[in-house]
BAFI-3210 file (N, C-alpha, C; in Angstrom, 3 decimals, decimal comma, padded with zeros to 6 digits):
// residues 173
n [1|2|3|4|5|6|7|8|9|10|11|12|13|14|15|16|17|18|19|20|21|22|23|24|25|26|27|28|29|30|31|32|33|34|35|36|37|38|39|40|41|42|43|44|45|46|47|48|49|50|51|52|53|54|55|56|57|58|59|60|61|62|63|64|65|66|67|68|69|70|71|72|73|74|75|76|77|78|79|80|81|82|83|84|85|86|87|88|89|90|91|92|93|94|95|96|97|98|99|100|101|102|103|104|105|106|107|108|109|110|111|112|113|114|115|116|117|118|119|120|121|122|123|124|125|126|127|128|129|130|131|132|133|134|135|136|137|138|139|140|141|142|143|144|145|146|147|148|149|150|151|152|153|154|155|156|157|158|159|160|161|162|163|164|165|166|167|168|169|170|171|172|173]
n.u [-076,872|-075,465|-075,753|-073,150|-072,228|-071,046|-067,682|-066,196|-068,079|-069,392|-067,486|-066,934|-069,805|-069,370|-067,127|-068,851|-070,459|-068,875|-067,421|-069,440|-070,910|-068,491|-068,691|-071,279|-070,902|-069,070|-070,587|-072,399|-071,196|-070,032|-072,207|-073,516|-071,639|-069,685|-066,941|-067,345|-068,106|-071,226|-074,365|-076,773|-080,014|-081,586|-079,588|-077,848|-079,741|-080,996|-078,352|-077,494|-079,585|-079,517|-076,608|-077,282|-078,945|-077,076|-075,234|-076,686|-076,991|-074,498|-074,230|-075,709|-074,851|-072,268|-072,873|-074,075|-071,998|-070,023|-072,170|-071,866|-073,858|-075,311|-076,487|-078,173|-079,693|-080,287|-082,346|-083,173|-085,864|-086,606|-086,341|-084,054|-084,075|-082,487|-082,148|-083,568|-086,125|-088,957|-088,528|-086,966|-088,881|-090,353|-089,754|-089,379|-089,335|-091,114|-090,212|-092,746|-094,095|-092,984|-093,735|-092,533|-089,272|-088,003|-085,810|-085,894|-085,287|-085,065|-084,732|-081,072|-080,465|-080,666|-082,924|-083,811|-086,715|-089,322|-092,059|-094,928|-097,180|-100,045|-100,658|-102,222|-100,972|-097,999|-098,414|-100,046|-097,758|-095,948|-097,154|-097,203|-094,633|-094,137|-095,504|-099,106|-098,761|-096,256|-097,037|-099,582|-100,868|-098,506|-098,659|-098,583|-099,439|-100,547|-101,937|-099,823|-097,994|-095,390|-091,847|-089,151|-085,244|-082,333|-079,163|-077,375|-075,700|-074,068|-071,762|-072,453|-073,906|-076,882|-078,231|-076,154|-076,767|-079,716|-079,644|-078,147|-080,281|-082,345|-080,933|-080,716|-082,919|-085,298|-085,206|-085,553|-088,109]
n.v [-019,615|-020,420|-021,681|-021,924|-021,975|-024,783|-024,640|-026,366|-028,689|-026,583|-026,163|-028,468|-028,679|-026,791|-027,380|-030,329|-028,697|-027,482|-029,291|-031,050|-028,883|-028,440|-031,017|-031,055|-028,777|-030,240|-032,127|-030,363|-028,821|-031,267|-032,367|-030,195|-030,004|-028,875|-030,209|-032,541|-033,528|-034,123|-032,927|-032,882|-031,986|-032,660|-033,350|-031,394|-029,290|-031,030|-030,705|-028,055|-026,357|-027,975|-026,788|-024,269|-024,460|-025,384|-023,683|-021,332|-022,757|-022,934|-020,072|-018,938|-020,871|-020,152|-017,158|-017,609|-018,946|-016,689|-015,119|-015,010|-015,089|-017,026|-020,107|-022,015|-020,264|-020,476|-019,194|-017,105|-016,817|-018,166|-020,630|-019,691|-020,247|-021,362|-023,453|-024,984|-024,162|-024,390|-023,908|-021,381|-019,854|-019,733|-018,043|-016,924|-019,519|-020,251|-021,362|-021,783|-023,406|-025,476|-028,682|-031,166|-032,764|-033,911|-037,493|-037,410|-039,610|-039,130|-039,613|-040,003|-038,009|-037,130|-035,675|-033,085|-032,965|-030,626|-030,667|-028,571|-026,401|-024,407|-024,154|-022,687|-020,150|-020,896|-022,009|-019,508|-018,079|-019,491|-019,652|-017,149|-016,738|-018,596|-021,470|-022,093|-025,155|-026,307|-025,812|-027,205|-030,418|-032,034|-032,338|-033,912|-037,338|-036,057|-033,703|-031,517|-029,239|-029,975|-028,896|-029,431|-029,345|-028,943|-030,478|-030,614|-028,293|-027,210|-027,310|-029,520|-033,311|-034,624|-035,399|-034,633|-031,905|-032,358|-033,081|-030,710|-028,246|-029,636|-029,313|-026,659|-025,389|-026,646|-024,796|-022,555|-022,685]
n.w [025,326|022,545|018,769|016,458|012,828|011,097|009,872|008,852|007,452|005,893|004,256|003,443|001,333|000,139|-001,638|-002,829|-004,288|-006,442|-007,648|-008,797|-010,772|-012,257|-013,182|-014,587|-016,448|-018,344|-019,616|-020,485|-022,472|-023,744|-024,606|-026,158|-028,064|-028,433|-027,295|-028,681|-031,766|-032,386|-031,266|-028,800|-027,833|-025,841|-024,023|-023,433|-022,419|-019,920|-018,516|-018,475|-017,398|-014,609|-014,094|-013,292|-011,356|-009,994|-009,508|-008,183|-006,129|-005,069|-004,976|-003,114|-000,296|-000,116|000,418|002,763|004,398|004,991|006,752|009,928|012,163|014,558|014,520|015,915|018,887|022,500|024,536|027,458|026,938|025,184|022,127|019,439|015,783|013,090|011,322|010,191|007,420|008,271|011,664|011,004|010,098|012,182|014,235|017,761|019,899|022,162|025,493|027,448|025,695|024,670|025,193|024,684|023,912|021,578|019,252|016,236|012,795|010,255|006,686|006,062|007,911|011,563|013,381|015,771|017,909|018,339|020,283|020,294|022,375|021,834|019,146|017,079|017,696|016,228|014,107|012,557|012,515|011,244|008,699|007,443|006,875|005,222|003,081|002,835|002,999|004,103|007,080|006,965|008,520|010,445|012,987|015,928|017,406|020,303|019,578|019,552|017,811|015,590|015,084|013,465|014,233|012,778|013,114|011,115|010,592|012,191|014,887|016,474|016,996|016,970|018,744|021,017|021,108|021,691|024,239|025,273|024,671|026,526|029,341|029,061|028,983|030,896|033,279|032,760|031,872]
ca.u [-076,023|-075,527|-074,579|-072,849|-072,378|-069,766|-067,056|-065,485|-068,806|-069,844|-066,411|-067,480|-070,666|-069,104|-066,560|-069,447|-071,086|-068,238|-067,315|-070,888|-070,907|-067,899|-069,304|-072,474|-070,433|-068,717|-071,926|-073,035|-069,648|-070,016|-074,021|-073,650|-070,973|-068,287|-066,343|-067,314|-069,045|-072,213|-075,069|-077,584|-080,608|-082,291|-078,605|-077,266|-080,773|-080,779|-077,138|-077,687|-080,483|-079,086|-076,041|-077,723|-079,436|-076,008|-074,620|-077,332|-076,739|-073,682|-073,942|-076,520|-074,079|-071,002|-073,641|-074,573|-070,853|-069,965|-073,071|-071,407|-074,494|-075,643|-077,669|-079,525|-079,629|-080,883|-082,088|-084,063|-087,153|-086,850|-085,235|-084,701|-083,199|-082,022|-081,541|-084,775|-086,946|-090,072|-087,838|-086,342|-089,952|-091,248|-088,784|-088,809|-089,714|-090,872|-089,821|-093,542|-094,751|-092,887|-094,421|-091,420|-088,444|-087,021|-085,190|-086,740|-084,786|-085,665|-083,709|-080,041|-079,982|-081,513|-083,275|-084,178|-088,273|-090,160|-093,625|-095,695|-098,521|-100,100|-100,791|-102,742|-100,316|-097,510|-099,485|-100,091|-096,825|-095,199|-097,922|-097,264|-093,823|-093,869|-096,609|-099,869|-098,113|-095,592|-098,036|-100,691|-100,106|-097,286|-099,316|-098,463|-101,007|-101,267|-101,912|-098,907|-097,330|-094,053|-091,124|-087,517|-083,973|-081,393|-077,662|-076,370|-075,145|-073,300|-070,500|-072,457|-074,808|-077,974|-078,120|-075,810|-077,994|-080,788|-079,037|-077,621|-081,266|-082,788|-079,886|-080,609|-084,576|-086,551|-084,898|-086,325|-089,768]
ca.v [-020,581|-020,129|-022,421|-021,264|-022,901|-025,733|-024,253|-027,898|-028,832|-025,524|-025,847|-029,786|-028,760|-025,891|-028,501|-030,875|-028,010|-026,691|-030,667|-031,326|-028,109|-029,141|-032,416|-030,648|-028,089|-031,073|-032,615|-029,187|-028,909|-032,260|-032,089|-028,671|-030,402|-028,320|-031,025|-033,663|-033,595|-034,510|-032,342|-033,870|-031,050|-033,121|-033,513|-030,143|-028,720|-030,855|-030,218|-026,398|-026,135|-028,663|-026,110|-023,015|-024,886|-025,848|-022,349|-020,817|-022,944|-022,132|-018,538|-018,781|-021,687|-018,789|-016,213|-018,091|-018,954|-014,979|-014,795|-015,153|-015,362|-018,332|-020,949|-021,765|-019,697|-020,877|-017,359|-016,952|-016,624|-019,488|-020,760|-019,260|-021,048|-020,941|-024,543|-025,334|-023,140|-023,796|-023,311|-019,736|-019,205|-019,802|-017,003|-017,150|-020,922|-020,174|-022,674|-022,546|-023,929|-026,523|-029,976|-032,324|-033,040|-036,192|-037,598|-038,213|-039,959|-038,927|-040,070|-040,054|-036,894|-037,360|-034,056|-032,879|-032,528|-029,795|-030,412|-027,569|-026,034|-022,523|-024,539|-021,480|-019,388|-021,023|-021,853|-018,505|-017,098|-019,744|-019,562|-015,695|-016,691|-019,899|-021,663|-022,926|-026,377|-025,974|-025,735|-028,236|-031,444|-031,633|-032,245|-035,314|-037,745|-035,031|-032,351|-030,636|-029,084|-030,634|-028,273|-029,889|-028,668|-030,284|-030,668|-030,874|-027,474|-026,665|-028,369|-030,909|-033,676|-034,190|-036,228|-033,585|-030,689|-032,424|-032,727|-029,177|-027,768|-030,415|-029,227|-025,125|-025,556|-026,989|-024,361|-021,426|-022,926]
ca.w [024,683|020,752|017,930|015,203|011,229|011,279|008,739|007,796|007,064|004,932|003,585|002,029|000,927|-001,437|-002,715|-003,624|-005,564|-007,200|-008,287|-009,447|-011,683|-013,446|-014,292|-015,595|-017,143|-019,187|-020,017|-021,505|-023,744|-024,621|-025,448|-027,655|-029,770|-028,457|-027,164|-029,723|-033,337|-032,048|-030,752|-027,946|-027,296|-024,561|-022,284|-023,314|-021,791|-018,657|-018,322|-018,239|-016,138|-013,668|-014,023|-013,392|-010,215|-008,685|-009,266|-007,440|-004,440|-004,734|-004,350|-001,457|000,234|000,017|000,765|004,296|004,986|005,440|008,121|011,434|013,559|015,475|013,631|016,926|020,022|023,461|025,214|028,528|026,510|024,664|021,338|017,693|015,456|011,873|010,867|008,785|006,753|009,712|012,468|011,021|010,267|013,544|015,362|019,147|020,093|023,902|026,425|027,955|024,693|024,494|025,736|024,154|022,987|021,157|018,382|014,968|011,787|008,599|005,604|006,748|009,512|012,746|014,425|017,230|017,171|018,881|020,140|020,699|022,669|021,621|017,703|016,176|017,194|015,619|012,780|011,957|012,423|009,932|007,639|007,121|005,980|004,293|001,971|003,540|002,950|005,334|008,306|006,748|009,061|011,518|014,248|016,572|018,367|021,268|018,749|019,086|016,328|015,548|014,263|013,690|014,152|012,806|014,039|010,558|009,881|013,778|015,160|017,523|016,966|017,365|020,114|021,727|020,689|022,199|025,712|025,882|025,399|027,919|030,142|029,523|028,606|031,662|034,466|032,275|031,688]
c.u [-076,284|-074,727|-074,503|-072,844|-070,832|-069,086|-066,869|-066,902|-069,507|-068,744|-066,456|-068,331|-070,145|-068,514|-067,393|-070,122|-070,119|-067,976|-068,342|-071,246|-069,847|-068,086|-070,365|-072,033|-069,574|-069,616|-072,447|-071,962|-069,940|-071,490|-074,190|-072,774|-069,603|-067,355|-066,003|-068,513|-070,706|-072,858|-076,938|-078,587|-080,950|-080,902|-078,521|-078,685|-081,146|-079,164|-077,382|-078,278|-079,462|-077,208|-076,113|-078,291|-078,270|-075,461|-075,105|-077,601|-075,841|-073,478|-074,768|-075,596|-072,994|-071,787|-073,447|-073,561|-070,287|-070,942|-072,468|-072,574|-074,991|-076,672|-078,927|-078,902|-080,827|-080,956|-082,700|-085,526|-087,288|-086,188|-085,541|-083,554|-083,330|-081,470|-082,082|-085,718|-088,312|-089,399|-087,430|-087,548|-090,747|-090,853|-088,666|-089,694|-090,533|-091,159|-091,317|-094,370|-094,371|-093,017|-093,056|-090,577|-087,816|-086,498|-085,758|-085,538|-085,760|-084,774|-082,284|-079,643|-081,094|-082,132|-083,739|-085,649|-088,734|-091,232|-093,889|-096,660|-098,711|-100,037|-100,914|-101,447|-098,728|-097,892|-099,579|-098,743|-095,538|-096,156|-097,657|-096,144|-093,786|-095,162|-097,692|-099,404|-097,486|-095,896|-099,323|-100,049|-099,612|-097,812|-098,958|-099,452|-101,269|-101,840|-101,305|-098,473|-095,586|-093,556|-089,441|-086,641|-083,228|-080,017|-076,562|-075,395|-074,163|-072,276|-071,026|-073,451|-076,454|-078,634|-077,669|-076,676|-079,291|-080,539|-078,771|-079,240|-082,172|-081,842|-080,468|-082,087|-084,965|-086,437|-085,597|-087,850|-090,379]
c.v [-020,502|-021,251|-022,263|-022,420|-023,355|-025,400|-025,535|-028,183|-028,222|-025,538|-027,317|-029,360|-027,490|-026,496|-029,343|-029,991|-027,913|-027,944|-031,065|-030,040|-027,768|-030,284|-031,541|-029,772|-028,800|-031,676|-031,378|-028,766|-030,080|-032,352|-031,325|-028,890|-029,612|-028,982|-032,626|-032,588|-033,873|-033,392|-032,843|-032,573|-031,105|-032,714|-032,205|-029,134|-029,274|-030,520|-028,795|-026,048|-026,598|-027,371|-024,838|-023,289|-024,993|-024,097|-021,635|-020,874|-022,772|-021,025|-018,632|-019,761|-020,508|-017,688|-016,475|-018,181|-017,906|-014,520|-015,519|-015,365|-016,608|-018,659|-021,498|-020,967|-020,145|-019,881|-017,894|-017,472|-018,230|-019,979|-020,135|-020,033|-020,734|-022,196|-025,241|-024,152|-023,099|-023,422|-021,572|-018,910|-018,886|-018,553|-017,747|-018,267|-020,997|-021,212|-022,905|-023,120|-025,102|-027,734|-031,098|-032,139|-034,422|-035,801|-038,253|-038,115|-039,398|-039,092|-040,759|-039,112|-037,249|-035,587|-034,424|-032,324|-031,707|-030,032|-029,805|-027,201|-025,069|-023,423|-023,439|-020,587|-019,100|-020,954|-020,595|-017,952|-018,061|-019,890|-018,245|-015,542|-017,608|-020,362|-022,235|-025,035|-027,257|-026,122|-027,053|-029,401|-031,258|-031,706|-034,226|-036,068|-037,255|-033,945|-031,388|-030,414|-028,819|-029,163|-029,044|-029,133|-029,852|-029,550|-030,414|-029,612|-026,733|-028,007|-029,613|-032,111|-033,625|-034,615|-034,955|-032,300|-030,891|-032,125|-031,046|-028,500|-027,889|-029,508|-027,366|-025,075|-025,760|-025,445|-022,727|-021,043|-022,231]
c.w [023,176|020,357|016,986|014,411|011,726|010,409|007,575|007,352|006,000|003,907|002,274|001,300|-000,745|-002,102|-003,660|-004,885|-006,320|-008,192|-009,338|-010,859|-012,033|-013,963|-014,952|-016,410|-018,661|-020,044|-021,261|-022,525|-024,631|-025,275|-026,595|-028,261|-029,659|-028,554|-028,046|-031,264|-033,018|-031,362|-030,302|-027,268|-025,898|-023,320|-022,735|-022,288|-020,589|-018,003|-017,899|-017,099|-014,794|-013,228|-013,450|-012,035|-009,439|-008,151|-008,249|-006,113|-004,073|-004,094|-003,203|-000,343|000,551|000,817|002,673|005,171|005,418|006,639|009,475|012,580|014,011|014,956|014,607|018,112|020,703|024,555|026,374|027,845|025,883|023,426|019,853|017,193|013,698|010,561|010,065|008,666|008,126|010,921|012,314|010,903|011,593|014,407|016,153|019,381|021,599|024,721|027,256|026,717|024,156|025,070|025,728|023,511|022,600|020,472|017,114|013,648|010,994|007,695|006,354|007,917|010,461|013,526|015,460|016,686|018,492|019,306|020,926|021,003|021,774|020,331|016,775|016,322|016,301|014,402|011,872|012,016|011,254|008,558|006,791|006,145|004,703|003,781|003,285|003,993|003,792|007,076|007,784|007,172|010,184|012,628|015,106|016,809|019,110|020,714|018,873|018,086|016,601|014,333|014,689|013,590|013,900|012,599|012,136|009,830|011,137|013,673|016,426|016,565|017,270|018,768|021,476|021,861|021,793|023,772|026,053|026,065|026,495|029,192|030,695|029,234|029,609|032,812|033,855|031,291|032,380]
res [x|x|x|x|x|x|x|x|x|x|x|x|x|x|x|x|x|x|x|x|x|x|x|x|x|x|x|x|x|x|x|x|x|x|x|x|x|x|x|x|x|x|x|x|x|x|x|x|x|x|x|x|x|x|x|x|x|x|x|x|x|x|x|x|x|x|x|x|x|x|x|x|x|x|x|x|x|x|x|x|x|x|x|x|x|x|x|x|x|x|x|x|x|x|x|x|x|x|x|x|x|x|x|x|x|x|x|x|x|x|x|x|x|x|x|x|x|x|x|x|x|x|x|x|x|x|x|x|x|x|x|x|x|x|x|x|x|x|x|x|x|x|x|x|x|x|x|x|x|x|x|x|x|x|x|x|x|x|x|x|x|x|x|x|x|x|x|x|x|x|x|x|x]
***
């Protein structure tokens, strides 16, 4: 079972950039005096930056939208997924390693949370990609190590998400 990138969703997120770096692009006209008589070092210099930051998500946002493959996949083996930086780090997720699944809020998106047996050997295999940081923590009160997926870049929820793997997860434990 695979789930691909939600277009309408990839398709807002480039609007907000493209919106957001024409306001900062105004900001930096109007800061360097182009637009007015006046010249403002401080905005014209977060203007820019902050410009140079949107662009860049830009192009990786466009970049990602052209990748056709499945943001999570639910194999025999177990799950890979592509939906947060520890998740894509982790690779293959395998269904006897996983102890739990729930639903954890954080800010405004809800994920789906992972907890995992086999610690070290996650551990080490997102440590290799990503900062010691990354892996420092994350451990539940059983001492599993928690990795999230989250729903907000596919076409379901998270709620849903959680069901479908419950659904294709226990029978190939």
């Amino acid at each position: 079972m695979e789930f691909y990138r939600n277009q309408k969703k990839s398709n807002q997120l480039v609007l907000i950039y493209v919106g957001m770096i024409v306001i900062f692009l105004g900001m930096l006209l109007y800061s360097a005096g182009v637009l007015s008589d006046r010249y403002l070092p401080k905005a014209a210099v977060i203007s820019g930056v902050g410009l140079i930051v949107l662009t860049y998500c830009l192009i990786k946002s466009l970049a990602a939208a052209k990748d056709k493959s499945p943001m999570i996949a639910l194999k025999p083996d177990g799950i890979v997924s592509r939906v947060t930086p520890v998740s894509k780090a982790a690779g293959l997720i395998r269904w006897r390693d996983i102890e739990e699944l729930s639903l954890t809020e954080m800010g405004a998106d809800v994920l789906v949370t992972i907890h995992l047996s086999n610690v070290d050997h996650y551990k080490a295999i997102i440590s290799k990609k990503l900062s010691k940081m990354a892996v420092s923590g994350g451990l539940d009160e059983n001492g599993h190590y928690m990795v999230y997926l989250t729903a907000s870049h596919i076409d379901c929820n998270a709620e849903e998400l959680l069901a479908k793997i419950n659904a294709y997860g226990p029978k190939n434990k």
